[in-house]
SENU-820071 format. One record per residue: residue in one letter; x, y, z of N, C-alpha, C in turn. Coordinates in steps of 0.2 Angstrom, whole numbers, plus 5000, padded with zeros to 4 digits. Last residue first. Layout:
# residues N
<resn:A | n_c1:X | n_c2:Y | n_c3:Z | ca_c1:X | ca_c2:Y | ca_c3:Z | c_c1:X | c_c2:Y | c_c3:Z>
...
END
This chain:
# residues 56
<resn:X | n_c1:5649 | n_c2:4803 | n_c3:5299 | ca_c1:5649 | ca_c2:4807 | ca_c3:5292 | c_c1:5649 | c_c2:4801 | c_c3:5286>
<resn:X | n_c1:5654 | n_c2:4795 | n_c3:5311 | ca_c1:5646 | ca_c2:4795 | ca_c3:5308 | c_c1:5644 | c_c2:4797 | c_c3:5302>
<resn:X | n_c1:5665 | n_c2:4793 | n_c3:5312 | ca_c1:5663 | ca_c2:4789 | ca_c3:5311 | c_c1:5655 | c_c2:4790 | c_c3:5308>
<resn:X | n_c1:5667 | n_c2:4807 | n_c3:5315 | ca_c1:5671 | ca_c2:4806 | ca_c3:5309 | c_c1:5668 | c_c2:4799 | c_c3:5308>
<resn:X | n_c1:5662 | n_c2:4808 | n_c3:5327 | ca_c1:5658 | ca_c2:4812 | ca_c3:5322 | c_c1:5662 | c_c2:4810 | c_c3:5313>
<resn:X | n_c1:5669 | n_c2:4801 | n_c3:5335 | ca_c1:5662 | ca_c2:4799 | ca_c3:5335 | c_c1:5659 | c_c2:4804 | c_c3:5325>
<resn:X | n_c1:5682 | n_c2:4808 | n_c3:5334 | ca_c1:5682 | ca_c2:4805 | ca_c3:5334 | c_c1:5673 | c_c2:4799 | c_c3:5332>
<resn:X | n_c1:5679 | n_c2:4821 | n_c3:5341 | ca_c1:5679 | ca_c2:4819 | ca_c3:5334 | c_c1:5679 | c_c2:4813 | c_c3:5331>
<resn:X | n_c1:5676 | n_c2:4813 | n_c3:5352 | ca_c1:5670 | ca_c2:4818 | ca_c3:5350 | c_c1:5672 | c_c2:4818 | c_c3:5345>
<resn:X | n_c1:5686 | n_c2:4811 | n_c3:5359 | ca_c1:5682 | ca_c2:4806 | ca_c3:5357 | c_c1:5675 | c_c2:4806 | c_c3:5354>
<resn:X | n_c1:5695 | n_c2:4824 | n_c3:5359 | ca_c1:5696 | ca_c2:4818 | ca_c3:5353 | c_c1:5689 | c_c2:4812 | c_c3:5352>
<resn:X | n_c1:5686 | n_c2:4828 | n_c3:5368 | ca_c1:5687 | ca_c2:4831 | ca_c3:5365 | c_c1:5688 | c_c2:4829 | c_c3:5358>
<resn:X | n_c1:5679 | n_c2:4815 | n_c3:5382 | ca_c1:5687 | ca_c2:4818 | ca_c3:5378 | c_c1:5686 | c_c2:4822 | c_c3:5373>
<resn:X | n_c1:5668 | n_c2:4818 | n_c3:5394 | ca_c1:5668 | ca_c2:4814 | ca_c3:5387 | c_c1:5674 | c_c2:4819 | c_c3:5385>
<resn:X | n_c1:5662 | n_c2:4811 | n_c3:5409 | ca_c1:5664 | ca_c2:4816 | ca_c3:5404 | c_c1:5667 | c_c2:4813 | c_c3:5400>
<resn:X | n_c1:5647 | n_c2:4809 | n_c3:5419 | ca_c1:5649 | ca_c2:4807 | ca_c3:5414 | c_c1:5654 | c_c2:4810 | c_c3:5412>
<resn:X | n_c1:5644 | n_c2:4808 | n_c3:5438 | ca_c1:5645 | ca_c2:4811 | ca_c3:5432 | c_c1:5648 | c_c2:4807 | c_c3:5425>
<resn:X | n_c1:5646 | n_c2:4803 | n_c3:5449 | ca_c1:5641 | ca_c2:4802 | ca_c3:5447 | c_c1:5639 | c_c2:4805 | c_c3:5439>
<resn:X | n_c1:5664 | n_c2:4800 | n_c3:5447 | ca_c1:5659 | ca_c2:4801 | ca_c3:5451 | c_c1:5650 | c_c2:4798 | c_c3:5447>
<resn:X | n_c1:5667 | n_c2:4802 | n_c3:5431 | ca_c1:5669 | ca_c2:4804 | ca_c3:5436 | c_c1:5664 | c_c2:4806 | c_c3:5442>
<resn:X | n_c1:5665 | n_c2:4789 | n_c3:5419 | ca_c1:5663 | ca_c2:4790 | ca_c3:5424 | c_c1:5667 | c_c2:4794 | c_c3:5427>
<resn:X | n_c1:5668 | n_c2:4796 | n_c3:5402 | ca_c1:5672 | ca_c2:4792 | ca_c3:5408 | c_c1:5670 | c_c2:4794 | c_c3:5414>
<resn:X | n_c1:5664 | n_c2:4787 | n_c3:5384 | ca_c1:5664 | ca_c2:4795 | ca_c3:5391 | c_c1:5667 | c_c2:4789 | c_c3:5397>
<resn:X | n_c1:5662 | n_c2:4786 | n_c3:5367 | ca_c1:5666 | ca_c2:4785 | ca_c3:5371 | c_c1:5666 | c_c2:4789 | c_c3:5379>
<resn:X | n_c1:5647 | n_c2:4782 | n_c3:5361 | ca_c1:5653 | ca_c2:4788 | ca_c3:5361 | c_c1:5654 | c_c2:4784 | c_c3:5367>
<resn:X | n_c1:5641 | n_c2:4769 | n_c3:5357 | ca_c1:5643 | ca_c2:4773 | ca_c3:5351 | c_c1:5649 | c_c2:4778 | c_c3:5352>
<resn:X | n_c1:5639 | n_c2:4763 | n_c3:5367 | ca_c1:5642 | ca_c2:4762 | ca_c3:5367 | c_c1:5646 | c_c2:4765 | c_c3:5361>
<resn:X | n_c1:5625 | n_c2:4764 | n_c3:5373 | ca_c1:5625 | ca_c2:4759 | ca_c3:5368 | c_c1:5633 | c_c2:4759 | c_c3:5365>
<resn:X | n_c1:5630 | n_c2:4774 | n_c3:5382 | ca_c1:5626 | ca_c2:4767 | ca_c3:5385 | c_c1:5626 | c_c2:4760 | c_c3:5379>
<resn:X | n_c1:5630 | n_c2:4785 | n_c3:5373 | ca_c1:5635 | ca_c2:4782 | ca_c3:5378 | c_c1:5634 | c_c2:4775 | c_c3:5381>
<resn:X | n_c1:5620 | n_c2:4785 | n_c3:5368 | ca_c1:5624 | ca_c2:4785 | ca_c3:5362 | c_c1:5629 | c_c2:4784 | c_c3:5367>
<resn:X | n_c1:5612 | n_c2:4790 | n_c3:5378 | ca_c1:5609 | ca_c2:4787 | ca_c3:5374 | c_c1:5615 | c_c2:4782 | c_c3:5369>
<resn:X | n_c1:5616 | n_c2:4806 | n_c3:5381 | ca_c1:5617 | ca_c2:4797 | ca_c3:5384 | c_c1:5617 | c_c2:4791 | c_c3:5383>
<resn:X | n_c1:5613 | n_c2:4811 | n_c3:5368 | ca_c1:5622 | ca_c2:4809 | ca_c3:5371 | c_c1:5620 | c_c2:4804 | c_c3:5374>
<resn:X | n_c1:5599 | n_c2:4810 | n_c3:5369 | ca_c1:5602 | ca_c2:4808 | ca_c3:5365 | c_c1:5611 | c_c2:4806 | c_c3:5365>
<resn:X | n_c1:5596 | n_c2:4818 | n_c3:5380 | ca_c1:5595 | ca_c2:4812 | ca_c3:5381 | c_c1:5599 | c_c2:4805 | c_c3:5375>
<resn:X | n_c1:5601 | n_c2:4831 | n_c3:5378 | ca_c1:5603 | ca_c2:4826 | ca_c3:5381 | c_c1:5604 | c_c2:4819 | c_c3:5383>
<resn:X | n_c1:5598 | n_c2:4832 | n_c3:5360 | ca_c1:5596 | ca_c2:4835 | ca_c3:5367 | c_c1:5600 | c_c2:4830 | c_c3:5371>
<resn:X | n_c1:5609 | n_c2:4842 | n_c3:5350 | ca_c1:5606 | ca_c2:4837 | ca_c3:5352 | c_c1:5603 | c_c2:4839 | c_c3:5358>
<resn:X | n_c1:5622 | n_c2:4849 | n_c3:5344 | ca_c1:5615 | ca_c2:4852 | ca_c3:5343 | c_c1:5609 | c_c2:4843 | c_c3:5343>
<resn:X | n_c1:5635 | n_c2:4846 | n_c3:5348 | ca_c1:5630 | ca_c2:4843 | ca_c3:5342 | c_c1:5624 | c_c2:4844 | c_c3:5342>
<resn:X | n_c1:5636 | n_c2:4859 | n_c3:5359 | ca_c1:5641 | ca_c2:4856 | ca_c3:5352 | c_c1:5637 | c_c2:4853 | c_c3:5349>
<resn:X | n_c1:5626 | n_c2:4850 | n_c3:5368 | ca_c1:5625 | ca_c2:4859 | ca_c3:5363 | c_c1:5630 | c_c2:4859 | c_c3:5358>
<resn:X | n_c1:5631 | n_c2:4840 | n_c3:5370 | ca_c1:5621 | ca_c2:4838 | ca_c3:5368 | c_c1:5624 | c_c2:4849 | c_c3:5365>
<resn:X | n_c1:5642 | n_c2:4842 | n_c3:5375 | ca_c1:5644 | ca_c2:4838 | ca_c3:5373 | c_c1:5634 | c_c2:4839 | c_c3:5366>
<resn:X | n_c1:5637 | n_c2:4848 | n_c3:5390 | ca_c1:5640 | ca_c2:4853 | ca_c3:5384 | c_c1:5640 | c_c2:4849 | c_c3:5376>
<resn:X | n_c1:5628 | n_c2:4838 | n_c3:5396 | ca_c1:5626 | ca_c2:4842 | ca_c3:5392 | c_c1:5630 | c_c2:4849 | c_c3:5386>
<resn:X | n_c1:5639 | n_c2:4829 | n_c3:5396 | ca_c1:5632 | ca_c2:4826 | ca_c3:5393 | c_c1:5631 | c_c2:4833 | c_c3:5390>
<resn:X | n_c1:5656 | n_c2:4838 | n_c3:5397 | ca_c1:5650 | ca_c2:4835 | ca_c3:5402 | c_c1:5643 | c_c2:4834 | c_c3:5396>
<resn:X | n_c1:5671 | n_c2:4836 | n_c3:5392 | ca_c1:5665 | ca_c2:4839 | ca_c3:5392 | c_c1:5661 | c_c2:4835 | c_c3:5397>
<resn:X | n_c1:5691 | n_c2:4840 | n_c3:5392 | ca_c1:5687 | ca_c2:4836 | ca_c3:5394 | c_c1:5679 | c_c2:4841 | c_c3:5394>
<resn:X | n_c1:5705 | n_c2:4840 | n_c3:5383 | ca_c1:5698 | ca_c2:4844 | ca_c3:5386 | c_c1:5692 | c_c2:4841 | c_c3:5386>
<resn:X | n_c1:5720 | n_c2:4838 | n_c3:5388 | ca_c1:5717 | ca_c2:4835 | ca_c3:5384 | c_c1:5708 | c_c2:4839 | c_c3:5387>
<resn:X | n_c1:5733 | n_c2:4839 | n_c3:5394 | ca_c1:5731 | ca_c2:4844 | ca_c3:5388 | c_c1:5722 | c_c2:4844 | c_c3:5388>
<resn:X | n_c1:5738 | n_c2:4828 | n_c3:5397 | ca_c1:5737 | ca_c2:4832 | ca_c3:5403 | c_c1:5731 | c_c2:4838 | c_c3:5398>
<resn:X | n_c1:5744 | n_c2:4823 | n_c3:5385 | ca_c1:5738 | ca_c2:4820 | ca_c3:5387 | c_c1:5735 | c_c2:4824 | c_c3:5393>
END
């Protein structure tokens, strides 16, 4: 678990070839999974497969 690769809105918005507004969008409703650190967002590597296996 120590392992585990943590992203930021933005990295997260070029992986899926989205804009940003779109990730956060998709955080707030609750669709992906992220974890406030600070005034930041970050988002698990699993939680991102994760979202994209539900959407396919």
């Amino acid at each position: 678990m120590l392992d585990e690769q943590y992203y930021t809105i933005e990295e997260v918005a070029k992986i899926l070839k989205v804009v940003y507004l779109t990730v956060y969008r998709w955080i707030q409703s609750g669709k992906l999974v992220a974890y406030k650190a600070g005034k930041q967002y970050r988002i698990k590597k699993s939680d991102i497969d994760r979202f994209i296996e539900r959407q396919s």
